[in-house]
C-alpha angles and dihedrals in degrees: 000000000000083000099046092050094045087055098050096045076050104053083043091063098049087048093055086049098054094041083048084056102040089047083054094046090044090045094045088045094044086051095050093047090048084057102047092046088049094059093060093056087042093115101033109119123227107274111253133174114186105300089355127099133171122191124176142205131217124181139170126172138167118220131187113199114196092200112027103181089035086244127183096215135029093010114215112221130192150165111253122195103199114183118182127187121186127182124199123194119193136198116187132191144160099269100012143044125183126200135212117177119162124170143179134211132196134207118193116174124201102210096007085057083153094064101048103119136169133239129218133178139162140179145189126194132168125196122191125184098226088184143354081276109029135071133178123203127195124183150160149174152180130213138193117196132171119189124189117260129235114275114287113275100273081208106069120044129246095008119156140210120214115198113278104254122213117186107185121177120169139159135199143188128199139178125205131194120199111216129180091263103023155326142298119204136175134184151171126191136188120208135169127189121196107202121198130179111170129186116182132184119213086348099307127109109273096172130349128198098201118170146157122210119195116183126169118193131192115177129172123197141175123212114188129175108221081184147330089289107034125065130169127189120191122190143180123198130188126178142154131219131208106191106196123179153093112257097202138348095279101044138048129210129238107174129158130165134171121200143192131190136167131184152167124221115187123188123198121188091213096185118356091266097045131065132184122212120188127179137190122175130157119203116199096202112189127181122216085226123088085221096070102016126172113342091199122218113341114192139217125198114181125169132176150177130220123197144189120171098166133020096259093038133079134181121196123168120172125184117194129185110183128163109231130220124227108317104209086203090061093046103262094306113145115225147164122251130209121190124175117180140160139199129212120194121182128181107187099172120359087262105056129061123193117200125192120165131156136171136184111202118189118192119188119187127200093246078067100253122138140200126203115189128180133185132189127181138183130186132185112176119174114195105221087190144332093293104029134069140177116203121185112186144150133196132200119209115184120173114195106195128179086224093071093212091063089051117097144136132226142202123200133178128174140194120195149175126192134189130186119171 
């Protein structure tokens, strides 16, 4: 029986391997036709009809992701074909212009073929001048997103894990006011959000993670240009959040919460090629729940540099220290929180783009645990023509917790090809 079962997990593995191939031959040939069929559209024109115009998206790429569920031990990896369409309709006036743009997105895993899923969003937003001063903006949107789950519960047998759905809707209305040195804006926006994660055993329902989330924003701010080189934006936010849900089949969730946050953001062109950002803002976070209670006033300090020493080349670095308020993921601890990134952009023709970004990201909580994250991210995209382009990148996650089951690395390369007309 030793030898039976050696043999099928065997002639699984070669089978993996070969799907694994065959998902790399049909994605490199998907790309390549997409290329070649592309070419022949390179000098259509958006269609457009008096006010109306339509413009439209095509992408196929083929992604190989070295740890799937972002485990810490025995990582899952697996050859991804992601294809996206968009579609954008625009109406045009003279005092007026409204939006539709809808797309789709498509995973399609080679080995992890369970957890494939499919991604749709729309929206719709109107903006009308109502004076020479004043313009009003209405929007909305809906949005459904899968992610994958974590791995199956290596405990129980023959648990399965569905892909994690998010339904988010939300809506939103603003009013700007143009002034002589600046601008005044005000907003208030609506969104829900619908969670499920669901496990199930032998096809019924093992544990479920079920929550909605209502939150509703206004914010006012006030940009003004002291001069050419010196701006200054300054902005206040309320909202209020209902958490509704049922964790997990045992529990059920009551969370309320009601925030408040102002901040100033002033920007200084010190020399033509380099530019200073700085950032304050203060958050007074309180939960409608005697156990957590107010948290009082949590800061954020950010600062960054953007340079460009020569005209295809830019520079931008950006440190943040902000305190952090309960983090239900780390139990309910309090921490602080330090990020420093940069960004390179290099534009060596008009054809060609060069990306590089990284980031490394250290949390500390008060029950003494830790988090180190750190991101890097490369980007070559060629522009075959006006309409299409050919990116090739590849990004590296890695998480160092102090818990060793939250710590993990990840690979990730990606072939692409994108066409707009």
């Amino acid at each position: 029986m030793a030898i039976i079962g050696g043999e099928q997990r065997l002639i699984e593995k070669r089978n993996n391997v070969r799907r694994q191939w065959w998902s790399i031959v049909v994605g490199a040939c998907a790309c390549f036709a997409t290329l070649l069929s592309l070419q022949s559209v390179a000098h259509a024109q958006l269609f457009k009809y008096g006010p109306l115009t339509i413009a439209s998206e095509t992408e196929a790429a083929l992604q190989f992701d070295s740890n799937v569920f972002r485990s810490a031990f025995n990582p899952r990896s697996d050859t991804i074909l992601i294809t996206r369409q968009g579609l954008t309709l625009e109406y045009a006036r003279a005092r007026g212009t409204t939006e539709l743009k809808a797309g789709v997105t498509s995973n399609d895993y080679t080995d992890l073929q369970q957890n494939s899923f499919v991604n749709g969003n729309a929206s719709l937003q109107h903006s009308h001048e109502l004076t020479p001063l004043w313009k009003i903006v209405l929007s909305g949107s809906v949005a459904l997103s899968n992610q994958l789950p974590g791995e199956p519960d290596t405990d129980v047998p023959d648990t399965a894990a569905e892909p994690i759905q998010r339904i988010t809707s939300a809506s939103s209305v603003a009013l700007e006011r143009e002034m002589k040195r600046g601008k005044l804006s005000f907003g208030v926006n609506y969104q829900n959000r619908d969670y499920n994660d669901v496990r199930t055993i032998d096809g019924g329902i093992a544990d479920q993670d079920f929550r909605d989330t209502e939150t509703v924003r206004a914010r006012t701010s006030i940009e003004h240009n002291f001069s050419s080189r010196l701006q200054t934006i300054v902005f206040f936010e309320a909202s209020v959040d209902e958490v509704r849900g049922r964790p997990n089949i045992e529990n059920e969730l009551d969370r309320d919460a009601t925030r408040y946050e102002a901040g100033i953001t002033t920007s200084f062109a010190i020399t033509s090629k380099l530019e200073l950002n700085l950032q304050f803002s203060a958050l007074d976070e309180r939960f409608h729940d005697e156990r957590i209670g107010d948290q009082g006033l949590l800061p954020t300090y950010e600062a960054s540099l953007k340079w460009s020493p020569f005209q295809i080349a830019t520079l931008g670095v950006t440190w943040q220290r902000s305190e952090e308020g309960v983090n239900f993921a780390e139990g309910g601890a309090t921490g602080t929180s330090e990020v420093f990134s940069f960004a390179i952009d290099i534009t060596p023709t008009s054809n060609l783009q060069i990306g590089i970004t990284g980031s490394t990201n250290e949390s500390t909580f008060d029950d003494g645990d830790t988090i180190l994250r750190n991101n890097f991210d490369a980007t070559l995209e060629y522009s075959l023509n006006r309409h299409t382009t050919l990116s090739l990148g590849y990004s590296f996650t890695e998480r160092d917790s102090s818990t060793a089951n939250d710590s993990f690395s990840r690979d990730v390369f990606r072939l692409s090809a994108k066409a707009e007309f």
